[in-house]
N, C-alpha and C positions, 0 to 999 in steps of 0.2 A: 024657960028651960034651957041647960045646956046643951049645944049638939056635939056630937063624938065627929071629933076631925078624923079625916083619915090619912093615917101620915105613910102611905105606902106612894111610891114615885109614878107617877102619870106613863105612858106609854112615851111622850116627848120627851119628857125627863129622860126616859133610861137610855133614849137615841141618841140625843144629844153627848151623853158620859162616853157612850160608846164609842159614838164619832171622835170625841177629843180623845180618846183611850187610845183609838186609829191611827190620827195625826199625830202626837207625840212617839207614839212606835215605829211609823211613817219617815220622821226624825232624827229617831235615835239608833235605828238599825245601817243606813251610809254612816253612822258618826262611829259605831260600833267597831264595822267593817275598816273603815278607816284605819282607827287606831290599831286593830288589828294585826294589819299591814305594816303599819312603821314597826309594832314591839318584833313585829316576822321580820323584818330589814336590820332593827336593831341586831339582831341575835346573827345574822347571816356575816354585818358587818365583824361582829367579834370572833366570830367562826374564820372568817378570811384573814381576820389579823392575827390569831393563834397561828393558821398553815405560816404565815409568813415569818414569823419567831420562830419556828421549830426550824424551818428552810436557811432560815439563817444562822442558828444553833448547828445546824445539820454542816454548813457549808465552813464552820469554824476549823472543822478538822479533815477537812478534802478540799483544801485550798482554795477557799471561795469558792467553788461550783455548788450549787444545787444538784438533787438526787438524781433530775433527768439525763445529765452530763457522769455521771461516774458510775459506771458498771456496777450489779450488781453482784455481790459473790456468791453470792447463791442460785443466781440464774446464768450469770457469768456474760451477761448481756445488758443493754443500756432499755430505760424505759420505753416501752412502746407506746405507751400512752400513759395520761395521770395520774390513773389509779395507780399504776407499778410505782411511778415515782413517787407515789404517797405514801404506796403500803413499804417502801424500802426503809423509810423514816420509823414506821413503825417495827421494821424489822431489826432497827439501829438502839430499837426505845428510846427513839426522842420523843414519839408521840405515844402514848400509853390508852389513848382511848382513838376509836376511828370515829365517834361520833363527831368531830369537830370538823371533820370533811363533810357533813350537810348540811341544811339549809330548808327552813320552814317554808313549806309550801313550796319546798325543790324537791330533790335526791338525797335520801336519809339512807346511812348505813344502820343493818340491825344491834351493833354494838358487839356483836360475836365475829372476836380476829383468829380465835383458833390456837393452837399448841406453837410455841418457840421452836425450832428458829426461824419457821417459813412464815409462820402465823398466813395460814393459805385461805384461811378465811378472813381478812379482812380485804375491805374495798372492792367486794366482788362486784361484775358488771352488776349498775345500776345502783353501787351502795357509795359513788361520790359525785358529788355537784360543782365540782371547781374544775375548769379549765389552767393552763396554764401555757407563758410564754418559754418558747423550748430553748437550749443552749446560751442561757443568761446566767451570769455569776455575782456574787454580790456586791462585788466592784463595779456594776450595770449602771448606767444614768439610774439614778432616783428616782426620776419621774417614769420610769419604762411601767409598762403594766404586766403585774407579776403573776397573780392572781387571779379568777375571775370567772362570772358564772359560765358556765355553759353553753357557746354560741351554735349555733344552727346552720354555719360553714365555719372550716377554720383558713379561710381564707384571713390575708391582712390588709386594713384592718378585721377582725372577725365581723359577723354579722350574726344577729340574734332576730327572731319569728315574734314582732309585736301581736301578731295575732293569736297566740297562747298566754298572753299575758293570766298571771295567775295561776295557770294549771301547773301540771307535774309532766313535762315534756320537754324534748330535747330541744334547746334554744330559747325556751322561753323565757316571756318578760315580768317586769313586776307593773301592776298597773299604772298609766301613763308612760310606758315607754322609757322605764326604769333597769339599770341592775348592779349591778356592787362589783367594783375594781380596786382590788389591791393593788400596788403599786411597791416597788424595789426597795423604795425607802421605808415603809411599813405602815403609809397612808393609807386608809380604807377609807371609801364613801361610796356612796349612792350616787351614780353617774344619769343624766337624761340624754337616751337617744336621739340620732336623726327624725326619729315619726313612732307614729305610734299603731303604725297599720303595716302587716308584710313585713319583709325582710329589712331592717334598718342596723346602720351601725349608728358609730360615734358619731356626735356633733360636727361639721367642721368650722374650723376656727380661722381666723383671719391667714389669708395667705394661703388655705386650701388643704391644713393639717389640720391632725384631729389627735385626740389623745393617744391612740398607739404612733401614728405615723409621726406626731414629731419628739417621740423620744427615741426614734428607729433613725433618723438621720434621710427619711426618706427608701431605707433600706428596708426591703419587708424580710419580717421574721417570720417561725416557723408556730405553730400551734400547737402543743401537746394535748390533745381530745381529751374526753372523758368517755370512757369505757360502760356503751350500756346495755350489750347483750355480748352473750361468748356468739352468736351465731350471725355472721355478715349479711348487710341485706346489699340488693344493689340499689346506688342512688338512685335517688326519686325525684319531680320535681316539686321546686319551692316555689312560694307565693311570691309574685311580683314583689321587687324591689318599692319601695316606699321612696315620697320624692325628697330628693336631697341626699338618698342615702348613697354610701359609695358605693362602684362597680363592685361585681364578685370576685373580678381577677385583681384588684390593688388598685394604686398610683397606676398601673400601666391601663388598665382600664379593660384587658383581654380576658377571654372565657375562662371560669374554670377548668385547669385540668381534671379527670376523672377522679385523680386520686385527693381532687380539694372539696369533697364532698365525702362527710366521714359514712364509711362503709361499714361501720359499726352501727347503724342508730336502729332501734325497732322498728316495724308498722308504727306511725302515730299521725297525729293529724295533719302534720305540716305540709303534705302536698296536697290538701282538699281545697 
């Protein structure tokens, strides 16, 4: 006689599928996340190289200066911070969308700039992600850094909060102690910090400069902030500086003044 096999899966069988179903998603979600992260870096970098064409488009006809350096006429005042100097560009219509001043997994403007000539809804606090260096023209060394995310002092060199890496807050990094610097000449890339924990700047490089300080001559420059509430808070404290990174106060190595800690930033987590 024949016997009826039973072709349904043992209780080991289905454990086993399950377990490897685990381990391959185990896998595949860092590999995920990963790639993630570069296509968000990719897009951040082309977003930083766009501000830096239009800045130079912008500086063709105001004698090489960038927007921060030439009064506006409609405010009849010079940038006080990046946004102004952004949205002047779009008040110029060089830039026709404000979306290109954010940044995946940054500070995203909603796309709404509002009525000509002020267009006073664009780049309101919290709708741009780029820092900038202040009173530079496009005759600047090439290598100077032009662009750049969002640091968490704007002391020089800046320093950025490895310890937000990822989130949506003011200084933050990209994971590993990452973040995207434009540069005068119209290079974008992905720069690796001093550390990857607390307050870190730039690498430094033989002889004790680092990418902003030796396009500066040693000379420290100024920081044009990013604007991320209309409402001032008073500074807070930052997490320990990470080792290797530079002082707060520069090359000279002295405290920050009061006003080197931007007074604009929300409550966020940076001084837990």
């Amino acid at each position: 006689m024949k016997t009826k096999r039973n072709n349904a899966f043992t209780l080991i069988e289905l454990l086993v599928v399950i377990t490897i179903i685990a381990i391959l998603a185990g896998l595949a979600v860092p590999t995920y996340t990963y790639v993630q992260m570069l296509a968000n870096q990719g897009r951040g970098v082309n977003n930083a190289r766009q501000i830096i064409v239009s800045m130079k488009l912008f500086s063709k006809d105001h004698g090489s200066m960038y927007p921060d350096s030439v009064a506006n006429p409609l405010t009849g005042s010079l940038a006080q911070n990046a946004n102004d100097a952004f949205r002047y560009m779009i008040q110029e219509k060089i830039v026709p969308d404000e979306r290109i001043f954010g940044c995946p997994a940054g500070y995203n403007p909603d796309g709404n700039i509002g009525q000509s000539p002020n267009y006073g809804h664009a780049l309101t606090p919290g709708e741009n992600h780029w820092a900038m260096t202040a009173g530079l023209t496009d005759t600047a060394a090439g290598n100077m850094p032009l662009v750049f995310e969002n640091p968490a002092t704007p002391s020089w060199p800046p320093l950025w909060n490895a310890d937000m890496a990822g989130k949506i807050a003011p200084g933050r990094t990209w994971s590993g102690g990452k973040i995207i610097i434009g540069r005068n000449d119209g290079s974008v890339a992905v720069e690796s910090l001093s550390g990857m924990k607390g307050l870190v700047g730039p690498q430094v490089m033989a002889g004790g400069s680092n990418l902003f300080t030796q396009a500066s001559d040693g000379i420290p420059q100024r920081v044009l902030p990013v604007a991320y509430s209309n409402t001032a808070a008073p500074p807070r404290p930052f997490p320990p500086l990470a080792s290797g990174a530079p002082p707060l106060g520069g090359p000279t190595g002295a405290p920050p003044a009061p006003g080197d800690i931007p007074s604009a930033l929300p409550p966020s987590p940076l001084g837990r």
